[in-house]
C-alpha positions, 0 to 999 in steps of 0.5 A, spaced: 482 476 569 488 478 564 493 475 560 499 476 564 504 482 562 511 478 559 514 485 562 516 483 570 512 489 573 517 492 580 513 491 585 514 482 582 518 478 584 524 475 580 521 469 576 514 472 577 513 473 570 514 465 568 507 461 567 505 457 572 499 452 572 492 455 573 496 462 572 493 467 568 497 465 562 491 460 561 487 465 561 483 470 556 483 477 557 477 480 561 477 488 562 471 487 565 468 481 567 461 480 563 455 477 564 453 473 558 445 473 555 444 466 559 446 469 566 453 467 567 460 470 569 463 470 562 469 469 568 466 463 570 464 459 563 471 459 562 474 458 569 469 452 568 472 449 560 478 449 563 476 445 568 477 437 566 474 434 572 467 431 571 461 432 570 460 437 565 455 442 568 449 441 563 447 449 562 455 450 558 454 444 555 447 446 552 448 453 552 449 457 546 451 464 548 456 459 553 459 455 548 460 461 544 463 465 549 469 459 549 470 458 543 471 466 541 476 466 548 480 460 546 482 463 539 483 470 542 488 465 547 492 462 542 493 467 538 495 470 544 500 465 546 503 465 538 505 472 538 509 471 544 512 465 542 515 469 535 522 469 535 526 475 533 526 472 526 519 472 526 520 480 527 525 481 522 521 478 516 515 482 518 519 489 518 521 487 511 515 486 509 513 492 511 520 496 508 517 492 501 511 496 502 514 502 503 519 501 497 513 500 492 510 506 495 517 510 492 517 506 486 509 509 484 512 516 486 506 522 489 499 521 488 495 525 484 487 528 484 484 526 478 480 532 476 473 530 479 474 532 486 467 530 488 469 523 487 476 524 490 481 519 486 487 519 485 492 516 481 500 515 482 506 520 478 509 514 475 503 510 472 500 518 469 508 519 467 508 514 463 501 515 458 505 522 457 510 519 455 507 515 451 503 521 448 509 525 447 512 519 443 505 518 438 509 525 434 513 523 429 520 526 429 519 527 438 521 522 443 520 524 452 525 523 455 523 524 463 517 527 465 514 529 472 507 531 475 506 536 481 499 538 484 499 545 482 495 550 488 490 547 493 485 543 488 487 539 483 490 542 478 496 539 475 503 541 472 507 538 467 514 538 465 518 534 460 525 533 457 524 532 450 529 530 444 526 531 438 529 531 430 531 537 427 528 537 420 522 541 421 521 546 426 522 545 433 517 551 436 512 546 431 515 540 433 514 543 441 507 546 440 505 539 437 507 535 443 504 539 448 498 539 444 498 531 445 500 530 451 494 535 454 489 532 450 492 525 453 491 528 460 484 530 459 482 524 455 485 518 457 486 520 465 482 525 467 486 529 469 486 537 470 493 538 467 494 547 467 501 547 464 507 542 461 513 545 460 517 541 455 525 542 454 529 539 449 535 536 451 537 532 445 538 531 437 534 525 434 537 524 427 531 524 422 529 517 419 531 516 412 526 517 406 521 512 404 524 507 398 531 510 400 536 505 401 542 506 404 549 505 401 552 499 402 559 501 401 560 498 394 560 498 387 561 494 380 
């Protein structure tokens, strides 16, 4: 026995997809039938519980693997007939659900091997971008702008590239070279990751912070 098919197949008859009583739509899907550990057709326990004419036989009511057997088919039943009375709305909001998922997996950007491949742990682009360049930042006279990580070969290597804006007021190869040495140390030490290379260009001027004890002009005088 099986749950009928909701799609008509073309040797049925108009109308013979509908539900009638003591159809098929009643009943659990059986690919084989079985036979329980008690000696009963796994068919026959459950064509026997949805009989309601008395008297109950005395072994399904006392056996175990039978009434065990009709309570796993009874749920798999109504789970059955739920999902085939989910309406188009129902359908809707889980292919949202769905698109959601795939929106946030966007949002987190590639997946990165950490540097131990025996354990193979990964962690997002987005999640590593952002303790970069927070790292990149701990440099007074620097500030990250963007940051991107790709895999580099076919291990675990990792490489990174920056965009920088950094103050004028000490030279910038020193300014650059310090960055990248936070950023590195960063990888390693904070993420674990294997990171070969970052390459850093500078896109913008930040204007140097006053010297401290330096007060501003107000603009008047006495």
């Amino acid at each position: 026995m099986a749950l009928d098919d909701p799609h008509k197949r073309p040797s049925e008859p108009p109308g013979a997809d509908r539900p009638r009583p003591g159809s098929a739509a009643d009943e659990p899907p059986f690919a084989d039938d079985e036979v329980l550990p008690c000696g009963r057709l796994l068919s026959s326990v459950w064509e026997e519980a949805h009989d309601a004419a008395p008297p109950p036989d005395p072994h399904t009511v006392s056996c175990a693997h039978c009434r065990e057997a009709v309570e796993g088919l009874a749920t798999v039943n109504a789970a059955t007939r739920a999902l085939r009375a989910e309406d188009p709305p129902g359908l809707y909001a889980l292919a949202d659900r769905v698109m959601d998922i795939v929106r946030a997996e966007v949002r987190l950007g590639r997946l990165l091997p950490l540097a131990d491949p025996d354990l193979d742990l990964r962690i997002a682009e987005s999640a590593a971008a952002k303790v970069l360049r927070q790292a990149a930042d701990t440099v007074p006279g620097a500030r990250a702008a963007t940051c991107r990580l790709a895999p580099e070969g076919n291990g675990t290597d990792v490489r990174v590239t920056m965009t920088l804006d950094a103050a004028l007021d000490r030279p910038l190869p020193d300014r650059v070279h310090q960055v990248r040495r936070s950023v590195l140390h960063s990888a390693g030490q904070d993420l674990g990751l294997a990171v070969t290379a970052v390459d850093i260009t500078v896109v913008d001027v930040l204007e140097p912070w006053p010297p401290l004890g330096h007060a501003p002009a107000t603009g008047g005088g006495t």
